[in-house]
Each structure stands twice: as C-alpha cells, then as structure tokens.
C-alpha positions in Angstrom: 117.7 87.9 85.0 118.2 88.3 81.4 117.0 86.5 78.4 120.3 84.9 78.3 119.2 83.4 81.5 115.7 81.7 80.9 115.4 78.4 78.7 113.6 77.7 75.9 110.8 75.3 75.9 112.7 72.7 74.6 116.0 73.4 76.6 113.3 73.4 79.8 112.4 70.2 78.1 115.7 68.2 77.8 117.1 69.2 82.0 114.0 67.4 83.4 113.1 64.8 80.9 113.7 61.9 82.6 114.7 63.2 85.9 112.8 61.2 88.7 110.9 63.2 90.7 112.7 63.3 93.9 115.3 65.5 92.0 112.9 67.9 90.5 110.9 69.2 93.3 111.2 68.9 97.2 108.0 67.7 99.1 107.7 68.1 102.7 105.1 67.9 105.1 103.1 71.8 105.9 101.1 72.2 109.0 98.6 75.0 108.2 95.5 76.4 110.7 92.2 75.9 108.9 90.2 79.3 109.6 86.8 78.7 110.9 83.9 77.9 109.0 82.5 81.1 107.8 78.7 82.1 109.4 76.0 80.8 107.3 73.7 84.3 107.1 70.5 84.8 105.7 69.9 86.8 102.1 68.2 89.8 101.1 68.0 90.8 97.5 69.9 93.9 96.7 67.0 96.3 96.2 69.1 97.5 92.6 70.2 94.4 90.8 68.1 92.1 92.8 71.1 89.7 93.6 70.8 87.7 97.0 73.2 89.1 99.1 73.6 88.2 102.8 72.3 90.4 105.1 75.7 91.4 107.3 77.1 92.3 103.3 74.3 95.0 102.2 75.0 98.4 102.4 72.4 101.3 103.1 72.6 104.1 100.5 69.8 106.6 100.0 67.8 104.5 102.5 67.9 101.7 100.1 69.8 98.2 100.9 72.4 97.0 98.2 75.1 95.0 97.5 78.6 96.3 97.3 79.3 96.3 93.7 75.8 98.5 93.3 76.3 100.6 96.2 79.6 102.1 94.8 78.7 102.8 91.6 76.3 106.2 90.3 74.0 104.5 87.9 71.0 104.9 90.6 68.0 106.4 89.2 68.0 110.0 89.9 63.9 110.1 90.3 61.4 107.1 90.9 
C-alpha cells in the first residue's frame, strides 16, 4: 500500500456519505462458545504491596507470598 493508496479524511468522507448501510458493512449472524465462568477464589494480600490477590495467583518467593507483578521484580528488601 502506498500513500497514493489511502484517502484523506475528507475523500474517506465523500465515498460513504450517504451510502445506506447495507452497502458499507456486511452483518451476519456469529455463533461463538462462551468460556466458562471463571472460579470465584478467595484473596490474600500480597505480603509486598499489600494488594488482594487471589490465592491460586500468589507466588512464593523467599518464603514470602506475592503477587506476580512484585514477585518478578528485585526491589525486595535485602534485610528486615
């Protein structure tokens, strides 16, 4: 595609003003499986940030239990 090849704003404009709407887009009937409801868990706090996280999502580092985001990073303390 070149630049050649994409309209302006107002060239955009002027090909669908006015158009109905049966020639601008084709709308058809989709049959799509709905996933199952997701478990309802309890929460912990992340023992770093303190954000509730639910339980099946913490991750034990250095014997402490914390959420993803704190568990990959290295701003734990080094001494407590």
């Amino acid at each position: 595609m070149t630049a050649e090849d994409i309209l302006s704003n107002e060239d955009f404009k002027k090909c669908v003003e006015g158009k109905p709407l049966k020639d601008l887009f084709s709308i058809k009937t989709s049959h799509v499986a709905v996933p199952p409801k997701a478990m309802i868990e309890p929460s912990r706090l992340c023992e770093w940030c303190g954000e509730p996280t639910m339980v099946s999502k913490l991750i034990e580092t250095d014997g402490r239990y914390m959420c993803r985001e704190c568990s990959d990073h290295d701003y734990r303390p080094v001494a407590e």
